[in-house]
C-alpha positions as CSV (number, residue, x, y, z in Angstrom):
1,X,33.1,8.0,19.6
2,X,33.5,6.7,23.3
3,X,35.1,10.2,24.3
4,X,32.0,12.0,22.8
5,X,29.4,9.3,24.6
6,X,31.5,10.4,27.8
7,X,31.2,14.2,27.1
8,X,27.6,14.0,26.2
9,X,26.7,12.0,29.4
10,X,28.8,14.4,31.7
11,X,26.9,17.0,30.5
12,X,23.4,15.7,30.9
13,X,24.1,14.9,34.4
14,X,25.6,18.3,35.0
15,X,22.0,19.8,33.7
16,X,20.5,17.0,35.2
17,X,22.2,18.5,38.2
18,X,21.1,22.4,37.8
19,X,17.4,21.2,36.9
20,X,17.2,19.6,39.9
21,X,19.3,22.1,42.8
22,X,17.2,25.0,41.2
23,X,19.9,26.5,39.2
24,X,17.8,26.0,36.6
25,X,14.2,26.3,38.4
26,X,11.4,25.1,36.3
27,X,10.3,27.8,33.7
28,X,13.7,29.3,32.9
29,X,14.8,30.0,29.5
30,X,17.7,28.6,28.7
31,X,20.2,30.8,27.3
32,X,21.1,30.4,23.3
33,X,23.2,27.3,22.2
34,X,26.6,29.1,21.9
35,X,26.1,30.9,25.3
36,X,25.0,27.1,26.4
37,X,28.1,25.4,24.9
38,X,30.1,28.2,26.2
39,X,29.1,28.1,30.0
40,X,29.3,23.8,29.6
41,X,32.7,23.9,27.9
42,X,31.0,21.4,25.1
43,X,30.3,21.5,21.2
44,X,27.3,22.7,20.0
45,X,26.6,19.5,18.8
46,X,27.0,17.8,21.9
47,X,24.8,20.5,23.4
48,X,22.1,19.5,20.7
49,X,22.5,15.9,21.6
50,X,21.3,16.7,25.3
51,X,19.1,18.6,25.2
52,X,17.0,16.5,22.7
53,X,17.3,13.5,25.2
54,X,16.2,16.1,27.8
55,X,13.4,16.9,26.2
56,X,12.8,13.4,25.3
57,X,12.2,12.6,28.8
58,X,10.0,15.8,29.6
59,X,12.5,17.8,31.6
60,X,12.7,20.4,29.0
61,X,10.6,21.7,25.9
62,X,11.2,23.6,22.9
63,X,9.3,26.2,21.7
64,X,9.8,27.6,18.0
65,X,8.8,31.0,16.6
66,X,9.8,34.5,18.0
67,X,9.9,34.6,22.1
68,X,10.3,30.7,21.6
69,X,13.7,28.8,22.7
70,X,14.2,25.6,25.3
71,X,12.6,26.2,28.8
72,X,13.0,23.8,31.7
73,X,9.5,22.2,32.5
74,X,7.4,22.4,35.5
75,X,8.0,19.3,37.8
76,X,5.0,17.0,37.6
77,X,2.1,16.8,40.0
78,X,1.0,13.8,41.1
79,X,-2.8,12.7,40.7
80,X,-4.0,10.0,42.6
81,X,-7.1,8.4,41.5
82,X,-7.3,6.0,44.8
83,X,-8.5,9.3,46.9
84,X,-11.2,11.4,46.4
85,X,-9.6,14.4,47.7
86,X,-9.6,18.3,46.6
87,X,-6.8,19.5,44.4
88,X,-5.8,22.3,46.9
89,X,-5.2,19.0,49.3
90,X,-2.9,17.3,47.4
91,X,-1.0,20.3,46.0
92,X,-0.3,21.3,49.4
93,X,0.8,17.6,50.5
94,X,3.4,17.8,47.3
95,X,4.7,21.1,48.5
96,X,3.0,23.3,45.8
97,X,1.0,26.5,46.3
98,X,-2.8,26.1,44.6
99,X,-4.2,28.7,43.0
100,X,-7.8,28.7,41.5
101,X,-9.6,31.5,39.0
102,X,-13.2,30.8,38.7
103,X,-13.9,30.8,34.5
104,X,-17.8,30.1,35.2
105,X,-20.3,29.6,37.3
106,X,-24.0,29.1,36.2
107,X,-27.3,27.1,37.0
108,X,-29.2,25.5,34.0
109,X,-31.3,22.4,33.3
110,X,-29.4,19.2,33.1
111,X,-27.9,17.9,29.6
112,X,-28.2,14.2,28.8
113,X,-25.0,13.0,30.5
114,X,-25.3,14.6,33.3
115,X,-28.8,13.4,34.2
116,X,-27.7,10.2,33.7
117,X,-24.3,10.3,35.8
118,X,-26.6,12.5,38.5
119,X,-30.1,10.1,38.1
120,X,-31.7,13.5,37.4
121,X,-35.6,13.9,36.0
122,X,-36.2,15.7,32.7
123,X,-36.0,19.7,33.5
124,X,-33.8,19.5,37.0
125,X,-31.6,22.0,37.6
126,X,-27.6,21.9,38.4
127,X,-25.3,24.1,39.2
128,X,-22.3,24.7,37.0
129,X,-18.7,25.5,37.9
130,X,-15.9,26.1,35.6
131,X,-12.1,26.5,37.1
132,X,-8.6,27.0,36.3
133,X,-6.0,25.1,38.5
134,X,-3.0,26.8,39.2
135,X,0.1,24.9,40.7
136,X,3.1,27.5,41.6
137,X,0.7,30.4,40.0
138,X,1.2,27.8,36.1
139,X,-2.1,26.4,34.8
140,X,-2.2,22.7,35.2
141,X,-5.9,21.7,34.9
142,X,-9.0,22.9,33.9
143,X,-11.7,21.6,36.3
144,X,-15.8,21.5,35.4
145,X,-18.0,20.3,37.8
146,X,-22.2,19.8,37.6
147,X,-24.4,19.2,41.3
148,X,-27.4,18.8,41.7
149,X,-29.3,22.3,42.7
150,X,-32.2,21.0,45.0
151,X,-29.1,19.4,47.4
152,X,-26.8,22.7,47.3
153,X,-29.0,25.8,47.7
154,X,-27.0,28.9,48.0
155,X,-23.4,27.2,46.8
156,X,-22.9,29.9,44.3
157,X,-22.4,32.5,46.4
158,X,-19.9,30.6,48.4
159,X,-16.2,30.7,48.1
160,X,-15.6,28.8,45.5
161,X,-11.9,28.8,45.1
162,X,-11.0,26.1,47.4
163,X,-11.6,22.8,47.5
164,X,-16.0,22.6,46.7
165,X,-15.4,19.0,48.8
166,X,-14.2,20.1,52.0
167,X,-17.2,22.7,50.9
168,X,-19.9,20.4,50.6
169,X,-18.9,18.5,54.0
170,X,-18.5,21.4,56.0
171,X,-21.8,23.2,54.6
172,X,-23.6,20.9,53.4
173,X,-23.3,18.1,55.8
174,X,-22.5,15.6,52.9
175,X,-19.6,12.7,53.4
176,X,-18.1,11.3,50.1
177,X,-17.4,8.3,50.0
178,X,-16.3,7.3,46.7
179,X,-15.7,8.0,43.0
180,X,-16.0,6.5,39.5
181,X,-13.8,8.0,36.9
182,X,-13.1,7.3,33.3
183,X,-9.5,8.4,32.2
184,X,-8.9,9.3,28.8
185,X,-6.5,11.1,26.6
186,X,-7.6,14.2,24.2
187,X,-6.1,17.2,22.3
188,X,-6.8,20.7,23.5
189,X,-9.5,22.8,22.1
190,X,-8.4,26.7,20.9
191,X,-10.3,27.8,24.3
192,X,-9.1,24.8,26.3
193,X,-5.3,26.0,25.0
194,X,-5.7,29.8,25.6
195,X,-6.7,29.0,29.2
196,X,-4.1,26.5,30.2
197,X,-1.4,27.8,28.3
198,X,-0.4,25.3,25.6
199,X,-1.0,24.8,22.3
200,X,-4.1,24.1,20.0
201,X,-3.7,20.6,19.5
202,X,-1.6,19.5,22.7
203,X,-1.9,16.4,24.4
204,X,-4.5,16.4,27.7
205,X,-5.4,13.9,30.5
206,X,-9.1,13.8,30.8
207,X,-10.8,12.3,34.3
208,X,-14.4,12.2,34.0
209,X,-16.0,11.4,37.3
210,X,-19.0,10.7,39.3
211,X,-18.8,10.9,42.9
212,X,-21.4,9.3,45.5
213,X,-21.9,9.8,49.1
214,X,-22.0,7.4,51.8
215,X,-25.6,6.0,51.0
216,X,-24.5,5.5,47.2
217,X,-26.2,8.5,45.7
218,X,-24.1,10.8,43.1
219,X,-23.9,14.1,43.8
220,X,-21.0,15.3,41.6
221,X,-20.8,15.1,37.8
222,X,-17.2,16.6,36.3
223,X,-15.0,16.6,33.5
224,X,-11.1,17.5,34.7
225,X,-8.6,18.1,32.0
226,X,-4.5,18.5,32.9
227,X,-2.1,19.5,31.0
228,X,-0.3,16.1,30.5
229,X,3.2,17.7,30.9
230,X,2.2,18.8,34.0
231,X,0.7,15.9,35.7
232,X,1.3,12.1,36.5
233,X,-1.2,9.5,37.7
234,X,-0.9,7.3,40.0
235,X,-2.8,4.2,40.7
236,X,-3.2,1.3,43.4
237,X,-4.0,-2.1,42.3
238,X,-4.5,-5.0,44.9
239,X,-3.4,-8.0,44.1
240,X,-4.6,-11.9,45.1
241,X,-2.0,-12.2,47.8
242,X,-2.4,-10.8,51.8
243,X,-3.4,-7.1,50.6
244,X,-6.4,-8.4,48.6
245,X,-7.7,-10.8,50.8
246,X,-11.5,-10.8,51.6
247,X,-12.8,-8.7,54.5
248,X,-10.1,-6.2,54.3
249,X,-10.0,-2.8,53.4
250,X,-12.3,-2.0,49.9
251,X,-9.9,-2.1,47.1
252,X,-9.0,0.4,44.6
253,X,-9.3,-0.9,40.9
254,X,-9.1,0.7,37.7
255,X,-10.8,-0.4,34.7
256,X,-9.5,-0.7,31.4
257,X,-11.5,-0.9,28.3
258,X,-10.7,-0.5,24.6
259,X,-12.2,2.3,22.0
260,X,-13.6,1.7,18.7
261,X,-11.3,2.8,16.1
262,X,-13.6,5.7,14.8
């Protein structure tokens, strides 16, 4: 029993190993479990044994059906929600090359939530932008995001496959200064799957956000969805000690509230 605990934890750390050198570079198919147990010199058993505690941890995944078998995930991005920065920003920071494919762009009257988040009247208009993110050419999040029309004429016919903040402050002449967003955890739609490359069903991270400019006015409605294997969040909280005393830099909190069982 001790020799097969030995076997089975030499082998994970020899994948461990591959997954991260690149041997295995995220997105390979892994070959079938006897060429596996062949190429490892281990049992198929053992090889079963690993690769569920692999997938356990979120290195690999499974996919049944025809064309299915185990594929080595994408590394995760990190998301931190104590910046208000574009996603081409921090892709690049994390070594990743962004990719955006505008779904939809449109300008309509204001819904109910959106007038709200924006402190819109009854009628105004926003624009509307829909996009796919791409990290390494994969689909990691699905990005849609309302402003107000009077504040951005023309924006539709700008570029919008960068970063629409770096956008906004270059063009518009608009400083951000900070964000309120509500983090949340939801299952795919069949649209919502077919564009970021998962299944019906699947487990997303949803960020809704409002984000206001330097004299407190929101300009920015949105509603971000990631594919949860594909992204972590990170947050900084201060605490009572020298970080968080008074006068010092505005602190980043997060707030955490419960949801009626429904």
């Amino acid at each position: 029993m001790a020799n097969e605990h030995a076997v089975a934890e030499t082998l994970r750390r020899r994948m461990l190993t591959d997954i991260g050198s690149g041997t295995l570079p995220p997105g390979a198919r892994l070959g079938s479990e006897r060429e596996l147990s062949e190429h490892y010199g281990v049992s198929r058993a053992t090889l079963r044994q690993v690769l569920a505690a692999l997938e356990e941890a979120g290195l690999v995944r499974r996919v049944a059906g025809r064309g299915g078998g185990t594929f080595i995930n994408h590394a995760k991005v990190e998301h931190d929600l104590t910046k208000v920065v574009g996603v081409p920003a921090y892709l690049a920071r994390q070594g990743y090359s962004a990719g955006t494919r505008v779904v939809a762009t449109k300008m309509g009257v204001a819904d109910a939530p959106t007038r709200r988040a924006l402190q819109l009247g009854e009628g105004d208009l926003v624009v509307d932008v829909r996009r796919l993110r791409l990290a390494d050419g994969t689909p990691f999040s699905l990005d849609h995001a309302r402003l107000p029309a009077d504040r951005f004429p023309g924006l539709l016919e700008q570029p919008l496959g960068g970063s629409i903040y770096e956008l906004i402050e270059n063009d518009y002449g608009i400083a951000i200064a900070d964000a309120e967003e509500v983090v949340e955890v939801v299952h795919a739609t069949d649209e919502e799957a077919a564009l970021l490359g998962i299944a019906v069903g699947d487990p997303l991270v949803s960020i809704t956000r409002t984000t206001y400019d330097t004299t407190g006015t929101p300009f920015e409605f949105s509603h971000d969805l990631f594919r949860s294997d594909r992204v972590r969040i990170t947050l900084r909280t201060p605490g009572r000690g020298l970080r968080g005393i008074p006068g010092g830099d505005t602190p980043h909190f997060a707030t955490i509230s419960s949801v009626p069982a429904g």
